[in-house]
One Martini backbone bead per residue (centre of mass of N, CA, C, O) as a GRO file, in nm:
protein
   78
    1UNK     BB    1  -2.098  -2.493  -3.550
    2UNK     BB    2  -2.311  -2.401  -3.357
    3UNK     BB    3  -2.618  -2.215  -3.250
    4UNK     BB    4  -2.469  -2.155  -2.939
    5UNK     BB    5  -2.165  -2.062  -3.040
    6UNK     BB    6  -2.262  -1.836  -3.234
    7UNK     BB    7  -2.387  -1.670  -2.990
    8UNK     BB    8  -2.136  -1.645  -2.826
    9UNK     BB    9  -1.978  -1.470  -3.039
   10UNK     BB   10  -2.165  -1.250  -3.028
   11UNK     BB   11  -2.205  -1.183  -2.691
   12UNK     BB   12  -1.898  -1.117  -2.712
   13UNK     BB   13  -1.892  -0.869  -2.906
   14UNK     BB   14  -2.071  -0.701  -2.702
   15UNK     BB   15  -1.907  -0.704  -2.455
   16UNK     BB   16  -1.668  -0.544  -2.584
   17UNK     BB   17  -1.828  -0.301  -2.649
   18UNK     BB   18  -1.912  -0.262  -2.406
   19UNK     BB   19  -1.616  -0.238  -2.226
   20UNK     BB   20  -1.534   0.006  -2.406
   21UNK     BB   21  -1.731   0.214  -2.332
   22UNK     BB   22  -1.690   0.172  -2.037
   23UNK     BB   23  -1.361   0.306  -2.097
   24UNK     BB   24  -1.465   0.578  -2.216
   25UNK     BB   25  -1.640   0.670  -1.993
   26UNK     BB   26  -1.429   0.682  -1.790
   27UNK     BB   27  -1.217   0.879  -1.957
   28UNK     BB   28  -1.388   1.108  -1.964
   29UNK     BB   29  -1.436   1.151  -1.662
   30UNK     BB   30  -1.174   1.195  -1.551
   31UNK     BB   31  -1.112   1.447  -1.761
   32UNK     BB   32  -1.323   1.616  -1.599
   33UNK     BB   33  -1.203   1.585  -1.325
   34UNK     BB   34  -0.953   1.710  -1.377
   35UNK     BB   35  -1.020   1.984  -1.508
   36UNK     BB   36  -1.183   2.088  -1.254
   37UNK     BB   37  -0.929   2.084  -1.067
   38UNK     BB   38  -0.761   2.267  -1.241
   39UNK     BB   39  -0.975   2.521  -1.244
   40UNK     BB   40  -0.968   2.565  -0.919
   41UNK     BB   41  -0.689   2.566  -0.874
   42UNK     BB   42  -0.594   2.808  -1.041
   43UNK     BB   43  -0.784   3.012  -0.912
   44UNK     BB   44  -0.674   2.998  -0.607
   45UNK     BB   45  -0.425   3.126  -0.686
   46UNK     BB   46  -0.490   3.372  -0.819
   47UNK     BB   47  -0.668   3.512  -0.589
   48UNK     BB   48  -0.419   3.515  -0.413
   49UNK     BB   49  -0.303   3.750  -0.586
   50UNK     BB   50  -0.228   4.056  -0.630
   51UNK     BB   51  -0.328   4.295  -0.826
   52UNK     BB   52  -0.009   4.384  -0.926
   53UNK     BB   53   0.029   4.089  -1.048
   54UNK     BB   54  -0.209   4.034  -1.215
   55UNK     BB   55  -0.128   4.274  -1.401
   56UNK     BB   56   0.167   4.214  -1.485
   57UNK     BB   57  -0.037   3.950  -1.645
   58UNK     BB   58  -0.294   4.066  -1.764
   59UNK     BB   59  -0.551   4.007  -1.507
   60UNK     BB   60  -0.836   4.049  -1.405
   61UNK     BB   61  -1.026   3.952  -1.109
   62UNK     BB   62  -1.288   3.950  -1.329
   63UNK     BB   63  -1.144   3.701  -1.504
   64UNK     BB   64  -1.081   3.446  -1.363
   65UNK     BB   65  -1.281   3.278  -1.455
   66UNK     BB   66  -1.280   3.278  -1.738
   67UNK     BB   67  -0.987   3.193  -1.812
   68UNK     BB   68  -1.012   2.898  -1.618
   69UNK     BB   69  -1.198   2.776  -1.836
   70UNK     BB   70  -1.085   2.896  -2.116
   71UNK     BB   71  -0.895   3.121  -2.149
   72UNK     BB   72  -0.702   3.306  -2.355
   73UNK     BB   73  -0.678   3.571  -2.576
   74UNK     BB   74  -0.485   3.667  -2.819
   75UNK     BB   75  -0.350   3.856  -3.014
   76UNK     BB   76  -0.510   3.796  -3.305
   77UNK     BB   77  -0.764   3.642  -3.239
   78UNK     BB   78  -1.147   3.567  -3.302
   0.00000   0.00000   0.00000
């Protein structure tokens, strides 16, 4: 094999990972735009409930912000 041979196979082995890279970075992008929509869409369905369905569901209205974003905890989690 020539040294024009093994620089396109080096050349190669680079475009690959580069290409890898951006199909990670296209995949992290996706799901954080995704994460984006569902925390918004979730958010926008709370405001809509009355006070005494939020109750009924253990959620203060000041609280939707914290929950749709970051999650809930449990009793007897830390």
């Amino acid at each position: 094999m020539t040294i024009f041979g093994q620089e396109l196979v080096a050349d190669r082995s680079a475009l690959s990972r580069f290409f890898a890279a951006v199909v990670a970075i296209s995949r992290a992008t996706g799901h954080a735009l995704a994460r984006i929509v569902r925390i918004r869409r979730d958010r926008a369905r709370l405001d809509e409930l009355p006070d005494y369905l939020l109750h009924d569901i253990g959620v203060g209205r000041s609280e939707i912000r914290w929950i749709t974003k970051y999650g809930r905890r449990e009793h007897g989690e830390a």
